[in-house]
DRENDO-1510 file (C-alpha; in Angstrom, 1 decimal, always signed):
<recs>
REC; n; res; u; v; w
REC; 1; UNK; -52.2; -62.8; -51.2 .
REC; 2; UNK; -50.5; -63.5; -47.7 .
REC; 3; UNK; -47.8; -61.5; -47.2 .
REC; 4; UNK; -44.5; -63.4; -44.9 .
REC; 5; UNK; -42.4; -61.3; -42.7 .
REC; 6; UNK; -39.5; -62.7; -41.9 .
REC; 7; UNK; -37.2; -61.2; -39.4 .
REC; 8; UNK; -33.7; -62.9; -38.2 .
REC; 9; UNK; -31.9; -62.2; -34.9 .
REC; 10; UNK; -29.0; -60.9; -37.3 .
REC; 11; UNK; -31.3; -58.2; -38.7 .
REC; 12; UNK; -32.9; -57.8; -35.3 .
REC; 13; UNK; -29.4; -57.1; -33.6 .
REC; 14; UNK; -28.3; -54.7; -36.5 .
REC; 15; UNK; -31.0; -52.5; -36.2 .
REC; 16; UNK; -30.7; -52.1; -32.2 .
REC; 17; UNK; -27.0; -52.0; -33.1 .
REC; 18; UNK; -28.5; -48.9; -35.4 .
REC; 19; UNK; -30.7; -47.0; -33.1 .
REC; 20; UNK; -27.5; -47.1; -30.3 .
REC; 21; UNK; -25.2; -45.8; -33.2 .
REC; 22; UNK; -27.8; -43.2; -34.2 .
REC; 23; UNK; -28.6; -42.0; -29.9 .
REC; 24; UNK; -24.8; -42.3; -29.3 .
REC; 25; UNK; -23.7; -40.2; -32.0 .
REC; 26; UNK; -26.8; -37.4; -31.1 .
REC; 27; UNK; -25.4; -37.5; -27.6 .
REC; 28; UNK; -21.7; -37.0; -28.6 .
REC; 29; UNK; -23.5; -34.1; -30.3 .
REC; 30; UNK; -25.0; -32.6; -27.5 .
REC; 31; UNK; -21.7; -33.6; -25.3 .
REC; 32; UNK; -19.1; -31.5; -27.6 .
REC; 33; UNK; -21.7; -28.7; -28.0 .
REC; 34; UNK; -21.8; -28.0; -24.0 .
REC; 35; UNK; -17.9; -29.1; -24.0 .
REC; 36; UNK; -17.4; -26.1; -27.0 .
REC; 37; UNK; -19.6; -23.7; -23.9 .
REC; 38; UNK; -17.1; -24.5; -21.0 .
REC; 39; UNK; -14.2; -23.7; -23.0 .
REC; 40; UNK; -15.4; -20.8; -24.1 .
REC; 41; UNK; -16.1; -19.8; -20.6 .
REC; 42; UNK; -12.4; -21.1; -19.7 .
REC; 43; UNK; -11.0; -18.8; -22.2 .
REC; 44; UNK; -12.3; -15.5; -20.4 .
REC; 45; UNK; -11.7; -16.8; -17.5 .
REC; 46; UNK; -8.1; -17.2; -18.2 .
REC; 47; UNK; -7.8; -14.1; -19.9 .
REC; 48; UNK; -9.3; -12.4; -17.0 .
REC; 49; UNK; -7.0; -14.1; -15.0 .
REC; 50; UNK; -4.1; -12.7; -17.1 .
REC; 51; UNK; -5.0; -9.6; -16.2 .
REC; 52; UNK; -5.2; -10.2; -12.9 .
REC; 53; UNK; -2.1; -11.5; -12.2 .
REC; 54; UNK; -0.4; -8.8; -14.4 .
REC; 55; UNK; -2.4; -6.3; -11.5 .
REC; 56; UNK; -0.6; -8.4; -9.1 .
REC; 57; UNK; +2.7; -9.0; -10.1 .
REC; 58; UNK; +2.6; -5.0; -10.5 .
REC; 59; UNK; +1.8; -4.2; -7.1 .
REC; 60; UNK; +3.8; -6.9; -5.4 .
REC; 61; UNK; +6.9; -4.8; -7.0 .
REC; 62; UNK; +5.9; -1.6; -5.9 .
REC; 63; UNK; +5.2; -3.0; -2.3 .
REC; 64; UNK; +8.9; -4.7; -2.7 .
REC; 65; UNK; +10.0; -1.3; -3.5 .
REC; 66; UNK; +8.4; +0.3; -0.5 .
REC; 67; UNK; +9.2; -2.8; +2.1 .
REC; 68; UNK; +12.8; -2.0; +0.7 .
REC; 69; UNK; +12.6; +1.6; +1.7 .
REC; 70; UNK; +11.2; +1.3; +5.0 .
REC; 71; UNK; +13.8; -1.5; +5.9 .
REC; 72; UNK; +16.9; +1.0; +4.9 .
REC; 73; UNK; +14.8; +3.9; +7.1 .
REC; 74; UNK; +14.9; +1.7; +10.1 .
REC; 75; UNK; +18.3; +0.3; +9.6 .
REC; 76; UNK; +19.1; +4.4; +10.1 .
REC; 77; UNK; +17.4; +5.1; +12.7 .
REC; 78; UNK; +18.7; +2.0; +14.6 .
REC; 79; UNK; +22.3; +3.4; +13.4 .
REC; 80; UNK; +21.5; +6.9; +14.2 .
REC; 81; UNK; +20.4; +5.8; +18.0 .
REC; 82; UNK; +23.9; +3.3; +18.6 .
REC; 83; UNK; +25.9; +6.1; +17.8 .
REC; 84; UNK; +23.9; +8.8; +19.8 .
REC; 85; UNK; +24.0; +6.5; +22.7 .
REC; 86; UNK; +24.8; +8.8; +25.4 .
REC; 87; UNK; +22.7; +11.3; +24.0 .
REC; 88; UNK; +19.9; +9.3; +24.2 .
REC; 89; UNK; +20.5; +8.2; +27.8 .
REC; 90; UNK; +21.0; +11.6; +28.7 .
REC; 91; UNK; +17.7; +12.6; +27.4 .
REC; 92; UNK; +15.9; +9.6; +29.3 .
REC; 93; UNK; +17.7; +10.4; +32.4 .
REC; 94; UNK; +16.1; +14.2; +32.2 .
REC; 95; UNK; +12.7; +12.9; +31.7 .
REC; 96; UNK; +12.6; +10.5; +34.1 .
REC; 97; UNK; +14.2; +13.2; +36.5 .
REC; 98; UNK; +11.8; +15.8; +35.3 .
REC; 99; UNK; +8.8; +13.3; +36.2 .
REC; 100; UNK; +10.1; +12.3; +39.7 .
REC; 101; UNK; +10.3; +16.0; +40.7 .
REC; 102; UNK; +7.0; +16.6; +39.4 .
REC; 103; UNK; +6.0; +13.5; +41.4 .
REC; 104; UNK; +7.4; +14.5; +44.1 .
REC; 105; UNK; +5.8; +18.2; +44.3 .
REC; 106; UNK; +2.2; +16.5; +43.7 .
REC; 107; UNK; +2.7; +14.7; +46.8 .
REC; 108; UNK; +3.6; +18.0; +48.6 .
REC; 109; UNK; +1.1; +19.8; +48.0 .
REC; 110; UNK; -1.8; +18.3; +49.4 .
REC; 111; UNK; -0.6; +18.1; +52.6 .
REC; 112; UNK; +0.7; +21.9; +53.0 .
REC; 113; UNK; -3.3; +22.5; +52.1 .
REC; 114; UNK; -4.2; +20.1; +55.4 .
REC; 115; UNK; -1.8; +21.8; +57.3 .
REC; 116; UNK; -3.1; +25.4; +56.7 .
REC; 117; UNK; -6.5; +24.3; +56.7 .
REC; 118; UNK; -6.5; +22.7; +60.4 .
REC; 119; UNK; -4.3; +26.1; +62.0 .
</recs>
């Protein structure tokens, strides 16, 4: 008994139409299972992030805080010196005095020694 095998282009075409269906559907597969991974990952990533920026946002307003400080400690001192003005020059005026004179005596002194030395 012979047996006939007959195979048409249309069942041909369905079955590669089959096998594509079958290897696209185990790659979606594969393709949401690593996609299910990364978002995982995401996830702590952001929540790490959250925690983070709450670590940030924290110090940023204690630095404000301080920056604020220091800016009002300035503006006094700045104050404090306009008004004190004259007391200030006076004070530069001595100092620079005081170093002039001490300037001066340096300069005299070394040649008193010479003098003394060659009599």
């Amino acid at each position: 008994m012979p047996v006939t095998l007959t195979i048409t282009w249309e069942g041909v075409l369905l079955s590669v139409l089959a096998i594509a269906g079958i290897c696209l559907l185990v790659y979606l597969i594969i393709l949401l299972k690593k996609l299910i991974g990364t978002l995982q990952e995401v996830d702590k990533i952001l929540a790490d992030a959250k925690v983070i920026s709450a670590v940030a946002a924290d110090k940023a307003q204690k630095v404000d805080g301080l920056i604020d400080g220091a800016a009002d400690t300035v503006g006094t001192v700045v104050n404090a010196i306009k008004g004190n003005q004259s007391m200030v020059s006076a004070a530069t005026n001595f100092v620079n005095a005081t170093s002039s004179f001490a300037n001066i005596m340096k300069k005299t002194e070394p040649k008193q020694r010479k003098k003394k030395t060659n009599k």
